[in-house]
N, C-alpha and C positions, 0 to 999 in steps of 0.2 A: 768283261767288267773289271777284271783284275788288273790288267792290262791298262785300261782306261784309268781308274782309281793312281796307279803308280805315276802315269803320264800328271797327272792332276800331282799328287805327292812332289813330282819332279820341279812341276811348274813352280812351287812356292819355298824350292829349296835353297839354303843360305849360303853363300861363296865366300869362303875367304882365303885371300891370298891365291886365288885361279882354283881352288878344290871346294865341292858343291855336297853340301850335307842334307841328308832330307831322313824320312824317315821309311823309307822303301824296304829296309831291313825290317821294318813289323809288319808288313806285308808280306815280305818272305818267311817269316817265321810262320805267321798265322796260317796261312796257306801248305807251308808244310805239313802242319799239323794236324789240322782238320780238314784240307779237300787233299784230292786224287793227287800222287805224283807228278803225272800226264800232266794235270792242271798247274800244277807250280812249277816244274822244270820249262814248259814250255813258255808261261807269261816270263818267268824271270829271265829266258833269253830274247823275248821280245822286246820288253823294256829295256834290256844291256843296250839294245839296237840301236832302239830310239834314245837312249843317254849316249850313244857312242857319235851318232848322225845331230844328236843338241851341240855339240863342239866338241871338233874334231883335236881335243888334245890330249896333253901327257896321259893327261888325268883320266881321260876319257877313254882311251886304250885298256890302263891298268883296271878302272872299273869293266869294262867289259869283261875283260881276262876274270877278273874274280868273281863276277855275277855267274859267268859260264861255270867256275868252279861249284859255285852257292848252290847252282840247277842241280849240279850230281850232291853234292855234300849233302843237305838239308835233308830230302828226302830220304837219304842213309840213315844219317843221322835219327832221324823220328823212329825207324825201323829198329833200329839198335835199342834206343831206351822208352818206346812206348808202352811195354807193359812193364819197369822195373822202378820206373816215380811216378810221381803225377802231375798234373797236366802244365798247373806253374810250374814247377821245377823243370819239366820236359821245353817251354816255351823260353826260361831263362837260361838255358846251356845253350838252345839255340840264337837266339840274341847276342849270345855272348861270342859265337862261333861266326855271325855274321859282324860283329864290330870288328872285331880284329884285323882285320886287311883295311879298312878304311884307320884304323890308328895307326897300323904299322905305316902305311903309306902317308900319313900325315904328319909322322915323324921323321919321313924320308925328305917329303917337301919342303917340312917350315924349319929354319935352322933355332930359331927361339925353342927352345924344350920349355920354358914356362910356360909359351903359349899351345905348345902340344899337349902338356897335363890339363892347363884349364880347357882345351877343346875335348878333351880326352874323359874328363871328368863330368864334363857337363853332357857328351854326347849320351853314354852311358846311363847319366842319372836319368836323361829324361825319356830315353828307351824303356830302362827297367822301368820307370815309373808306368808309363804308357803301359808295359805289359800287365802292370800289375793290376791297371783300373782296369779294359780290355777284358782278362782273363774273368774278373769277379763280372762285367756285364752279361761277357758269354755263357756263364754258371747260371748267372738268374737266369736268361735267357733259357737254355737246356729246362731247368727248374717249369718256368711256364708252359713252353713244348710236351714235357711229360706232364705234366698237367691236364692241358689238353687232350693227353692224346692215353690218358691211364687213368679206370676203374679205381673210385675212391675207392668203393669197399672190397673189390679184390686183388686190388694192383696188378690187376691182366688187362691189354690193350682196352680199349672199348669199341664201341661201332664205327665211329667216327673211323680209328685206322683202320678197322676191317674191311672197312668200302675203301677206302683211301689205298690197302696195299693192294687189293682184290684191283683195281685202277694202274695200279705201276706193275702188276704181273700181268695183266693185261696188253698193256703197250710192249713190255718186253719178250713179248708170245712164249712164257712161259709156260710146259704143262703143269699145271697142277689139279691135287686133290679139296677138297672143299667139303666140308661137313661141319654141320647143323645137328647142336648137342643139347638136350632137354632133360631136366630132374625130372623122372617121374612121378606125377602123385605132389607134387612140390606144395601145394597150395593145404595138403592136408598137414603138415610140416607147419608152417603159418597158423592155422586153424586149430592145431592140439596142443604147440607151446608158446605158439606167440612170435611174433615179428623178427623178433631180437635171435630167437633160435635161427629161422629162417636165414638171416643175414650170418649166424656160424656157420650153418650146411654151406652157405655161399662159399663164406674163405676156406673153408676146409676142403670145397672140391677144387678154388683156385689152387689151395696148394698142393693139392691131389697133380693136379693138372703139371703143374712147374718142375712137380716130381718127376711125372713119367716124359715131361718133355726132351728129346733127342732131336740134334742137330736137324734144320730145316722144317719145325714142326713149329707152330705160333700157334699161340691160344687168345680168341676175344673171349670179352662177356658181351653180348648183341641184344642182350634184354633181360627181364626179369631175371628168371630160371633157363635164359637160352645163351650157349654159348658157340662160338665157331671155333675152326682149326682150320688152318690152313696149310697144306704138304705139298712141299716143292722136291723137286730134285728122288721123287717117289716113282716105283713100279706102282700101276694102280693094284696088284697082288700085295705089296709090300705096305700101300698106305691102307690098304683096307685091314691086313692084320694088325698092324699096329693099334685101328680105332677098336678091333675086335677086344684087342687083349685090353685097352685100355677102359673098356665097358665091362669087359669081366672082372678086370680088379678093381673097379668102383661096389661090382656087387657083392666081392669078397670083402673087401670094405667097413669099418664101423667107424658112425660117425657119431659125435656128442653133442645133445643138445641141453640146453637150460641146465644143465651137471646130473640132468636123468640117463637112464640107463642106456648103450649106446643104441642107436637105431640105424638098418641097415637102409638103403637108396641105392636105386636102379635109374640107369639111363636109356633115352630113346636117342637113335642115333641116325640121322637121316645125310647119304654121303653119295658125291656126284664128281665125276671124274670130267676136266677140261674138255671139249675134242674141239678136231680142227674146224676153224670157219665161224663156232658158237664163242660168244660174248661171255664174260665170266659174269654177268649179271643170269645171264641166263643158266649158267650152270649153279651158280647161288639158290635159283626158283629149285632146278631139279636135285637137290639135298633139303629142299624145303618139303618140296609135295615126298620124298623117301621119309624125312622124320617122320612126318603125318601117316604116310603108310605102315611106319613103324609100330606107333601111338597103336593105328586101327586095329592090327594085326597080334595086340597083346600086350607091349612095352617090351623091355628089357634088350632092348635087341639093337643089331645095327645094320640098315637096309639100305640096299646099294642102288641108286638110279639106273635102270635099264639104258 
């Protein structure tokens, strides 16, 4: 698609004096930036291809030469200052890193330097420009995604990704852990201070949750008072103690409701490990029917699917 897109970009690019301007450089920046290296080193040498095979000239050599440079630069580039600015600032050093050989080599070409400034001037403005409407689309963009895809009231995933990632661990046969997390007693919480408490207990165990969170561990909320975890990259020894400890210090735990005195809350914890050959829907059911046997068996506790 990228690949196609640049082809199309090339087709309706502007020549002047035998050198062809387009805007293929917000292509390569954008692409560095947010998809896979793999992904933008190899369209930007596929495209050099096809702009080297559109005509076979001066000009056409010297772009390939610095498209093939652009494939290694850019994605350096991103690496070096992706977590030190942000994301416009990161997208306009790279714009600016990809103009440069196309001015230096257009001053090489055109012997008028007025006409070099005003192409020079103008390529520029209308790049940054481009980046900067682009950049703010991509923001709403993100904006609406998490939206969709994030708990108003706890700002923890919601079901939606939960089935959605439980779906791409799937396909990438992932082992993982899967457990099905219940307040207990939640409804009496409701019942003694009122709705408004209930929905505190909620963010207070989302940020329970964020707290004890450790690399490859995700948290939903999947319903009322039910939430899921998901553990990748886990011994099933290692992701069952983690849920262990994390049920024992909810019970050590005081939480505040309506500005009454704190109240303490226990979870039921029902937890099912991948195996080979089973569907992660199905290992989802065997954390469902563990919570339930949790529930029967007393509460407080964390029961492991057979």
């Amino acid at each position: 698609m990228e690949v196609l897109l640049g082809t199309i970009l090339l087709s309706f690019s502007t020549v002047i004096l035998g050198i062809r301007y387009d805007f293929r450089v917000l292509l390569f920046c954008f692409s560095a930036k947010y998809m896979d290296w793999r992904i933008t080193s190899s369209s930007i040498f596929l495209l050099s291809i096809i702009r080297f095979l559109w005509g076979n000239s001066e000009a056409a050599q010297v772009n390939l030469i610095v498209s093939l440079m652009l494939a290694i630069a850019l994605p350096m580039i991103v690496e070096l200052i992706r977590d030190r600015i942000n994301d416009l600032a990161q997208l306009l050093i790279l714009v600016t890193v990809a103009l440069i050989p196309t001015i230096v080599f257009t001053n090489h070409q055109i012997a008028d330097k007025w006409l070099v400034l005003s192409i020079s001037i103008i390529l520029s403005a209308l790049n940054y420009a481009a980046i900067f409407v682009l950049h703010y689309f991509i923001s709403d963009l993100h904006v609406l995604i998490d939206s969709a895809s994030t708990d108003h009231l706890t700002n923890l995933k919601n079901v939606r990704l939960f089935n959605s990632d439980l779906v791409e661990m799937e396909r990438k046969k992932s082992p993982v852990t899967v457990a099905v997390i219940d307040i207990d007693h939640f409804k009496n919480y409701n019942d003694n201070y009122g709705h408004d408490s209930g929905d505190a207990v909620l963010r207070q165990m989302a940020a329970l949750f964020n707290e004890r969170a450790i690399p490859h561990t995700t948290f939903y909320r999947i319903g009322g008072e039910e939430f899921g975890v998901i553990l990748s990259h886990f011994s099933p020894s290692a992701a069952e103690a983690f849920l262990h400890e994390l049920q024992e210090t909810v019970s050590r735990r005081s939480f505040t409701v309506r500005g009454e005195n704190p109240v303490s809350i226990t979870l039921s914890v029902g937890v099912a490990h991948s195996e080979k050959g089973e569907t992660l829907k199905k290992t989802l059911k065997r954390a469902d029917i563990a919570l339930y046997q949790a529930k029967e068996s007393g509460r407080n506790k964390v029961m492991v699917s057979a």
